[in-house]
C-alpha positions in Angstrom: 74.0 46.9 114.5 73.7 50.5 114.7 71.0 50.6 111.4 69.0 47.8 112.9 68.8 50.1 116.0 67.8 53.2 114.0 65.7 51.1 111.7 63.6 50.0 115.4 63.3 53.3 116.8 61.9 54.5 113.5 59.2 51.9 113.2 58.1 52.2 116.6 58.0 56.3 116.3 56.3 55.7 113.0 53.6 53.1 115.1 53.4 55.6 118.3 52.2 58.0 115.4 49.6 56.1 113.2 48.3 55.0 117.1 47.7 58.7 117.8 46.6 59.1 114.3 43.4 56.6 114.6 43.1 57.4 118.3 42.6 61.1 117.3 38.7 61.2 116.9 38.3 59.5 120.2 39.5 62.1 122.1 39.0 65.3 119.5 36.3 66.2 117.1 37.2 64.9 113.7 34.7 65.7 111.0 34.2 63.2 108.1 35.3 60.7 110.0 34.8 57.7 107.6 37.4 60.3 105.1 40.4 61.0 107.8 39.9 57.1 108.4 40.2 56.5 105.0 43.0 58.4 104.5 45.2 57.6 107.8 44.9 53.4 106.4 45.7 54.9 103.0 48.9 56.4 103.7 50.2 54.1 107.0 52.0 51.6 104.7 54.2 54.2 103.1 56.7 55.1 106.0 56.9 51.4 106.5 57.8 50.9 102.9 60.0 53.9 103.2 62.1 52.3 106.1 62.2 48.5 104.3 63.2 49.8 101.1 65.8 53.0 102.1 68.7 51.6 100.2 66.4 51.0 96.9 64.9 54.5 97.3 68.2 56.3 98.0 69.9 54.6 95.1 66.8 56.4 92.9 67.1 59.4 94.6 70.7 59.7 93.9 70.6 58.8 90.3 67.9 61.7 90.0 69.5 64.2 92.3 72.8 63.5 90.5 71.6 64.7 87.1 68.6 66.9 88.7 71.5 69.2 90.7 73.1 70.1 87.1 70.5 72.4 87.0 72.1 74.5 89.9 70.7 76.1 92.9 67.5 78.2 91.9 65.6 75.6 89.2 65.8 73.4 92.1 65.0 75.7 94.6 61.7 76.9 92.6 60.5 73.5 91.7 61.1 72.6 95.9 59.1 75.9 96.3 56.1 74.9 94.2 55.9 71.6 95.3 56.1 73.3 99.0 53.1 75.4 98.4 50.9 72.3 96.9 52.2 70.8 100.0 51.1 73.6 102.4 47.4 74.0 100.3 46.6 70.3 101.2 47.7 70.0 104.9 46.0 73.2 105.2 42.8 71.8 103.5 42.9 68.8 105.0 43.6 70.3 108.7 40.5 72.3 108.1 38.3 69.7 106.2 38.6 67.1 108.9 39.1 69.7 112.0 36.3 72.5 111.5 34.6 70.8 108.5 35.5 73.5 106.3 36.2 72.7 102.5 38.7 74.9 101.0 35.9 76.7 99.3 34.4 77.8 102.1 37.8 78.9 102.9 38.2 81.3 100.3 34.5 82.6 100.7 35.3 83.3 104.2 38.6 84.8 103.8 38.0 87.5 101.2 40.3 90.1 100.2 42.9 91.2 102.8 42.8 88.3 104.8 43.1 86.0 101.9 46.2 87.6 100.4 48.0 87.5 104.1 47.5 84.1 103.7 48.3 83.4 100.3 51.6 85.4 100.9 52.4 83.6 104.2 52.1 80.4 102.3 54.5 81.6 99.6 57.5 82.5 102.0 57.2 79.5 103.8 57.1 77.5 100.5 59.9 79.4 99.1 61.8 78.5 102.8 60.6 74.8 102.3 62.5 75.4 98.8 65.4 76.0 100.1 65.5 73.6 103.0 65.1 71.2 100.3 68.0 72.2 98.1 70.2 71.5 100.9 68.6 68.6 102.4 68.6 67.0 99.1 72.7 68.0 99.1 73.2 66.8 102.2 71.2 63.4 101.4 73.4 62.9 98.0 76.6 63.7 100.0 76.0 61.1 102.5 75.0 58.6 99.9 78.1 59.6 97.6 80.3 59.4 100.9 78.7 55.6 101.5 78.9 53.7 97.7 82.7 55.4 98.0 83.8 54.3 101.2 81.6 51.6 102.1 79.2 51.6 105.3 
């Protein structure tokens, strides 16, 4: 009963979010609006999928984490960096592409030198903080799946 309820509260946060995702450029100036549209109906099925399929997803994740954490702490915590900062470069891209218009070209033109490094080296610690927060969210995750195929839930 209690992951039905969970399951619920997820799928309406997740539709209280896509609403306010496709409601955005009604009330804010989105440019490339036909992209961002594009994109939000692109990627709305996938946290659906995610809730529908946990179990199936969490059984992969556990089989890859299992042999992946062999590696130890700072492999893992490098790759979660990198993948952090490709993370960061495309949210960043995209929050200026749609919300100034601004390709990521015309980024770097208009951040030359000093500015651009401050920002290149803010993106880097807070990648290499995503890495870490990943190490132990993905410890956390395997514990709590390890805990439930051994005792059942």
């Amino acid at each position: 009963m209690e992951k039905l309820k969970k399951a619920w509260c997820k799928l309406i946060l997740i539709s209280v979010a896509l609403t306010f995702l496709l409601l955005s450029p009604v009330f804010y100036e989105i440019y490339y609006q036909a992209y961002y549209y594009t994109l939000v109906i692109l990627i709305s099925p996938l946290p659906f999928l995610r809730i529908f399929y946990e179990r199936k997803l969490d059984e992969v994740f556990y089989r890859k984490w299992e042999k992946q954490r062999r590696w130890g702490f700072w492999p893992n915590m490098i790759l979660g960096s990198i993948t952090g900062l490709v993370f960061l470069v495309v949210f960043v891209s995209a929050g200026q592409f749609f919300g100034r218009g601004i390709t990521p070209v015309d980024v770097v033109e208009r951040l030359s030198g000093g500015p651009l490094v401050g920002v290149v080296l803010m993106m880097v610690v807070f990648a290499v903080i995503l890495g870490v927060v990943g190490w132990y969210e993905n410890e956390n995750r395997f514990s709590r799946i390890y805990y439930n195929r051994k005792y059942g839930s």
